[in-house]
N, C-alpha and C positions, 0 to 999 in steps of 0.2 A: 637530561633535563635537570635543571639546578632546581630542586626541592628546599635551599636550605631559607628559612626568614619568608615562607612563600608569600605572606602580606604584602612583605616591601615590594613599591612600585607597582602596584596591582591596583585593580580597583575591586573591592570587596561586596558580594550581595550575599544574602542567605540561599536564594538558590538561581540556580544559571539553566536556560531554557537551551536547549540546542536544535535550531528549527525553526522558520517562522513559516511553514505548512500548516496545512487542517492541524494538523496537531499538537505542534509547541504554540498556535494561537489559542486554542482549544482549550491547552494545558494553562497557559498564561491566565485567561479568563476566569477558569475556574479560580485560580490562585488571590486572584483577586477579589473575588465573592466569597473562597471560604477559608482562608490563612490573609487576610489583607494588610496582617503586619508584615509580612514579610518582604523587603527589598529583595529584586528581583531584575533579570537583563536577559534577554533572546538574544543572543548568537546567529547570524543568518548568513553562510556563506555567500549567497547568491544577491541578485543588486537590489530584489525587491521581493516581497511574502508569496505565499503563495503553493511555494513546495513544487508539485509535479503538476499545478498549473498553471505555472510561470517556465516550468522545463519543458512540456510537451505545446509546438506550436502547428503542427502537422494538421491540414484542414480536417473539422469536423472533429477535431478533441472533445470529449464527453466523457460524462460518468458512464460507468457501466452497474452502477450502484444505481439507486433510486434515491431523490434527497430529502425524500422524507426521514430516512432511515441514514442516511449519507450525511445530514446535516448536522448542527449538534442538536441537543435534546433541548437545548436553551434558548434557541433561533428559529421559529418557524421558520419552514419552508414555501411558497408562497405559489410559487411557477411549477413548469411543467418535469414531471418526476425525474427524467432524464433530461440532463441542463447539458448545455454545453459549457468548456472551460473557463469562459470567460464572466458568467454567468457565476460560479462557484468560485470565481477569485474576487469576484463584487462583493459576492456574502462575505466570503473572508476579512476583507476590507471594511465593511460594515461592521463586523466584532470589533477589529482595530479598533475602528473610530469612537462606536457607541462603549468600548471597556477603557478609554484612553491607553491604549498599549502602544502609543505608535514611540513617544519618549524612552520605552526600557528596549528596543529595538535599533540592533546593530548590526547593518548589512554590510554585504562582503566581507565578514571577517570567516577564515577557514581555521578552522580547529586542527593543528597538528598533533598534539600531543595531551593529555589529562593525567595529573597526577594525583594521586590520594595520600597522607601522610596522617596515620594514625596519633602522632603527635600532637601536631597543630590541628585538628579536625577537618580537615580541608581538604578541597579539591583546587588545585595549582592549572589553571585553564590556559595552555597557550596558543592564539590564534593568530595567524599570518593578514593584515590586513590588503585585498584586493588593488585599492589605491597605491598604497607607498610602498607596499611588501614588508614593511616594518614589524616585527612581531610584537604581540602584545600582550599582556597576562591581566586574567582577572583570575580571583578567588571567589572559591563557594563552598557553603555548608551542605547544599545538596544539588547534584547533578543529575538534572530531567529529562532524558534523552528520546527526544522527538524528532529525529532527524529522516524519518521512515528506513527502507527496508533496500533502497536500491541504488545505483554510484549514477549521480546527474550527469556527468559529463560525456558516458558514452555506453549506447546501447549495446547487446549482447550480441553476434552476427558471428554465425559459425566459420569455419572455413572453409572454400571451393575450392577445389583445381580450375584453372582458367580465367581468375576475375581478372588478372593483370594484361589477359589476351582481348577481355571486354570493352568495347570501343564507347558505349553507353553508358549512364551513369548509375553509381551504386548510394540509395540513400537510405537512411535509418531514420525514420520518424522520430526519434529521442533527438536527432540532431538536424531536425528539419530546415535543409535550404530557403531564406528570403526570396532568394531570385531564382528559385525552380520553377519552370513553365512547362505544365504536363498538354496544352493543347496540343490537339489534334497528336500522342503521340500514343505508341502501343506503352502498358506498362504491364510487369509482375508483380506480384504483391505477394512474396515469401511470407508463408503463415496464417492462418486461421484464427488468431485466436480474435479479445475485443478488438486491438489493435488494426487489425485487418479487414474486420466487422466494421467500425467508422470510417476508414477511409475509403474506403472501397465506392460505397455508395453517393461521398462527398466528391470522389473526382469522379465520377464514370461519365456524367456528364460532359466535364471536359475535355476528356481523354476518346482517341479513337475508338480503343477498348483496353480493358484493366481486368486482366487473369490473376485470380485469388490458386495459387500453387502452395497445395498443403503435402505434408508426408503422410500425413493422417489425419479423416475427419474429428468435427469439433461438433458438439453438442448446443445448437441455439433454441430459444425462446424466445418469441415476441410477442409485442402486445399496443395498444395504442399509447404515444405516450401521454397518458391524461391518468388522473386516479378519481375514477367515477364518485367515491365514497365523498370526497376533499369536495370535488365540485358540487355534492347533494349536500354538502354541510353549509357553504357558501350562499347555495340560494335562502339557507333556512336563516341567515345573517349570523351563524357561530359567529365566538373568537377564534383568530387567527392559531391562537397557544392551545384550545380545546381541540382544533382543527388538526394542529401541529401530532399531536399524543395519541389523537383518535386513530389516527391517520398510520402513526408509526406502528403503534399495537395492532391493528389489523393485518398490515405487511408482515412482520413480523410472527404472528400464529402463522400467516400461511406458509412464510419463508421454511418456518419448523416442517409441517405439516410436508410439506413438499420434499424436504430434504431427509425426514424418516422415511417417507417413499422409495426416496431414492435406495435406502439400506433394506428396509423389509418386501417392496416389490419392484423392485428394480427394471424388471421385463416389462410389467404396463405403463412403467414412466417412460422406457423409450420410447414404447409403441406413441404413446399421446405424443412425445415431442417429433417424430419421424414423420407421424398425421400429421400434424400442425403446417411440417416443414410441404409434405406434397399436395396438403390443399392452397399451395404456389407454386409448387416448385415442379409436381408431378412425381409419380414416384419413382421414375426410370433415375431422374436426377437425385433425387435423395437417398436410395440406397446405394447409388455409387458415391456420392460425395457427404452426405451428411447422416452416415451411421457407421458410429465411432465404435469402436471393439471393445472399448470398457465400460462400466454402468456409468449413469450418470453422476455426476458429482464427484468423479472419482477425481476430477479436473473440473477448472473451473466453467461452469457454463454462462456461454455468451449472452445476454441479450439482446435483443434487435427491438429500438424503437420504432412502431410502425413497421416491419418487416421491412427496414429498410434495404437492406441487401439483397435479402429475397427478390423485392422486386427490379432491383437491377438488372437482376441473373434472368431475371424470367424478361425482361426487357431487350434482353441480347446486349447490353453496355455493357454487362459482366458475364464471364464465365468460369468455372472451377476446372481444374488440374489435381489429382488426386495422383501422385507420383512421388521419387526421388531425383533430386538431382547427378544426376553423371559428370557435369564440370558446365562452365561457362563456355561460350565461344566467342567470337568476337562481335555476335549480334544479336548474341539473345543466349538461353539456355538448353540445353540436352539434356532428357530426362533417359532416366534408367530404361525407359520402354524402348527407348529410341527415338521419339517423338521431340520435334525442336519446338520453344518457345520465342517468338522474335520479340526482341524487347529493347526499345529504346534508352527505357527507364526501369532499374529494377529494387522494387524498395522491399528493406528486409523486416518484415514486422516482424520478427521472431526474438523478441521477449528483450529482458533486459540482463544487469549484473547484480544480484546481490554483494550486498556488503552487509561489515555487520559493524554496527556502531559508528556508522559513517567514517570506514575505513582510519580513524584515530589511535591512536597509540597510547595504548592505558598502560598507568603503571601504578602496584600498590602498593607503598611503603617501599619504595624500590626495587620492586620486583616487577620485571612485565607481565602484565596481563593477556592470558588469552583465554575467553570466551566459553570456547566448546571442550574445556575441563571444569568448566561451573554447572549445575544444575538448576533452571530455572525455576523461582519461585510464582507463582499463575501469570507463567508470563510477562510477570513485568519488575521482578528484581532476581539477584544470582547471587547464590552461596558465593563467601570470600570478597564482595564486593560492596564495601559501605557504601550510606550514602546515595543512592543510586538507584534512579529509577528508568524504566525504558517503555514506551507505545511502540506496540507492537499488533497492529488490529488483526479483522476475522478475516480468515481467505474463503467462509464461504456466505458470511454478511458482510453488511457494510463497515470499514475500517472505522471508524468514530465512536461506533457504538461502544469500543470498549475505549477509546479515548477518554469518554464521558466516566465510562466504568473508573477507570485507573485513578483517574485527576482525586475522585471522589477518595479513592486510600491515601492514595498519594498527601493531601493536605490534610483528611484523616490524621497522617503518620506524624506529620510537622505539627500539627498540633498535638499529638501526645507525647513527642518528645520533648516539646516544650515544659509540658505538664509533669512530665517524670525529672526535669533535667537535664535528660541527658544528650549528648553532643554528637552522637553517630549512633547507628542502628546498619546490623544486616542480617542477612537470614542465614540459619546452619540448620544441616539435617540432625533429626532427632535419632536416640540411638536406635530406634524402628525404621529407621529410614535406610541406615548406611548399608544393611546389607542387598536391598534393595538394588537389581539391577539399573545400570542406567544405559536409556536411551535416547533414539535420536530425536531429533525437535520434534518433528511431525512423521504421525506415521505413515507412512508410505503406501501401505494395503487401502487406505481412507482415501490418502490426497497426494497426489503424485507430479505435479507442474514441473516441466523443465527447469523452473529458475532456482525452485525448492532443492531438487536432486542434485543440482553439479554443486551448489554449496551449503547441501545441510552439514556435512564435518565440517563446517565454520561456525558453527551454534550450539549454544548452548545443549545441554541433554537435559532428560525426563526422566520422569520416574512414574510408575503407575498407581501414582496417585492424587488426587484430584486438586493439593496443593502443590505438588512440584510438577506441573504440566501446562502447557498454554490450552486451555478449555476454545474449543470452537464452537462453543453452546452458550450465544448472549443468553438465552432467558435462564439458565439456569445460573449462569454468571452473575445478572441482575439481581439473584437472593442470594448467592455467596458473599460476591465482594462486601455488602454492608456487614453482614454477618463476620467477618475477620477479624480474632479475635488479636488485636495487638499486642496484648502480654502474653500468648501464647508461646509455647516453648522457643518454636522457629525462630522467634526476634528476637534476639541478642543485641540492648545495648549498652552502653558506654559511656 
């Protein structure tokens, strides 16, 4: 990449948004309420905002977050706590319009390459544009990287002996078929996780029958989806904003509440969710199928709006397979027991690709960049990398919530380098720090998700302490982030 004169031919802002999902909207928003001098441009590979609810179009796409808590802190939430996608790409849309963001917003343009040059203060941005394939360069003073956490174009899907012998067809809900027609036909549905939990229930009806085939139980929750508190504030005629906070802060104690549980008694939290599950399911069906071998939380736990799956399965439209696969055959699946799966149609919910940085090509001062030799500062900047910020939400709340958190340093940060001067800022470990082991992003004994494990040596590392570690504790996040102290040793600038 040519670093040299990076201005020329470029179009220049103070900072460049990468993302026009929940979260480079999110971040845009804020930017404009609390740095509003700053010129500013979203980056958005894809044809239109939205992020992963403009990529997933697989029926019955949902939060599996609640949008109280889902939302931003600055948007009530209005509808029912669990929305489906399209519903949350409305909200999205609505920030758009009501922050006028839609002018600093550039779609299909794909980022190949980001360059830093300690020189010129700058990040040298080169994106491929969609339309023309032309490439095109913008410059920035700082780099906001909201791009989330996984590769859009193609979902995760192990490999089988036998798919090529399979007569039937193989879909991945990341890349859901227009013209798929599941009437009247048998399907599988590789995976348990949410993924598997929404669709399941959205096609049973149409489908002959649709077998949910896990390797391993999964951990659900359900509940009606309504939040009784919202609706007894509603009749008293709140505001929608007191309704919004009230709302959030109750979810939230219990989300705590629940997820200490999970670490200090672990054994009566399954017991309550394993009840839960056989005052539907019965319990012959729940201890073979829905009691997972690790505590709770260890992985993420599902929810079921309305128990919607539950009552599929109890309906006979749905059933569970609690196996391994042996290979495909040409009409269905063999499982390790021996027992065949007939299947028309077999879709693979099993999880996605991480990427890191949306798979871009960083380079510092001419040197490439990679990632998982940096040490994360609370998750959302890395030693040796001016400049640079990244959203990287909760995996066991809702992802926003620290979007809200970040923004909030984030323009913090641009307004005190303003104030000092100075032209770049990044973080270095203190000489208390270095000898410090370091580790992997997340630890593993806590939180273990297939997507996390095949590529945590692509991430950043940790240190065991509370500033170089991504915290998966909003509320205690919520008193720290303000409390950071910017001239503290860590920031280093320039």
């Amino acid at each position: 990449m040519n670093t040299e004169s990076p201005r020329q031919n470029a179009q220049h802002v103070d900072v460049l948004i990468v993302g026009a999902g929940i979260s480079g909207i999110g971040a845009a928003y804020h930017l404009t309420r609390q740095a509003a001098e700053r010129t500013f441009v979203i980056l958005e590979a894809k044809e239109s905002f939205g992020g992963t609810w403009l990529t997933h179009s697989y029926p019955g796409i949902r939060s599996d977050s609640d949008l109280y808590t889902f939302g931003y802190r600055f948007k009530p939430w209005t509808s029912a706590p669990i929305a489906r996608g399209e519903a949350i790409r409305r909200y999205i849309g609505e920030v758009i319009d009501e922050a006028g963001l839609a002018p600093h917003i550039r779609y299909g343009y794909r980022i190949e390459c980001a360059s830093w040059s300690s020189t010129q203060k700058v990040w040298t941005v080169e994106a491929r544009r969609g339309d023309s394939g032309d490439l095109v360069r913008f410059t920035a003073g700082f780099l906001w990287m909201c791009q989330g956490y996984y590769r859009h174009e193609e979902g995760y899907t192990p490999e089988w002996r036998g798919t090529k012998e399979y007569r039937g067809r193989i879909v991945h809900p990341q890349t859901w078929p227009e013209d798929l027609d599941l009437t009247g036909k048998l399907v599988v549905v590789i995976g348990s996780g949410a993924t598997a939990a929404t669709l399941i229930p959205n096609i049973a009806d149409q489908c002959a029958h649709v077998t949910m085939l896990q390797r391993s139980p999964t951990y659900f929750a359900y509940a009606a989806n309504a939040n009784e508190l919202a609706d007894r504030l509603r009749v008293l005629d709140i505001d929608e904003s007191w309704i919004h906070e009230i709302v959030r802060r109750q979810i939230l104690h219990d989300e705590a509440q629940f997820t200490r549980r999970t670490f200090e008694e672990p054994e009566a939290v399954r017991k309550e969710l394993l009840s839960a599950a056989s005052a539907i399911l019965g319990s012959e069906t729940t201890d073979k199928h829905f009691n997972p071998s690790y505590r709770p939380w260890r992985q993420r736990l599902a929810f079921l709006p309305d128990a919607d799956l539950f009552h599929s399965i109890r309906a006979g439209k749905a059933s569970v397979e609690t196996d391994e696969i042996e290979r495909f055959t040409d009409s269905g699946i063999l499982l390790k027991s021996g027992k065949t799966l007939a299947a028309d149609i077999v879709i693979t919910a099993t999880g996605f690709n991480l990427c890191v940085m949306g798979d871009i090509r960083f380079v510092v001062d001419g040197k490439p960049l990679d990632f998982a030799e940096t040490v994360t500062y609370r998750g959302m900047m890395f030693t040796g990398v001016p400049n640079l910020a990244y959203v990287f939400g909760y995996l066991r709340s809702s992802w926003t919530l620290r979007l809200d958190l970040v923004a909030d340093v984030v323009c913090r940060l641009l307004n005190h380098m303003k104030a000092r001067g100075a032209a770049q800022v990044e973080v270095a470990l203190r000489p208390q720090d270095t000898a410090l082991p370091k580790l992997p992003w997340i630890d593993p004994e806590n939180f273990n998700p297939g997507y996390l494990m095949r590529s945590v040596h692509l991430l950043p590392k940790r240190l065991a302490t509370a500033e170089w570690q991504h915290s998966q504790d909003y509320l205690s996040d919520r008193k720290a982030f303000p409390a950071i102290d910017l001239d503290a040793p860590e920031f280093v600038y320039h």
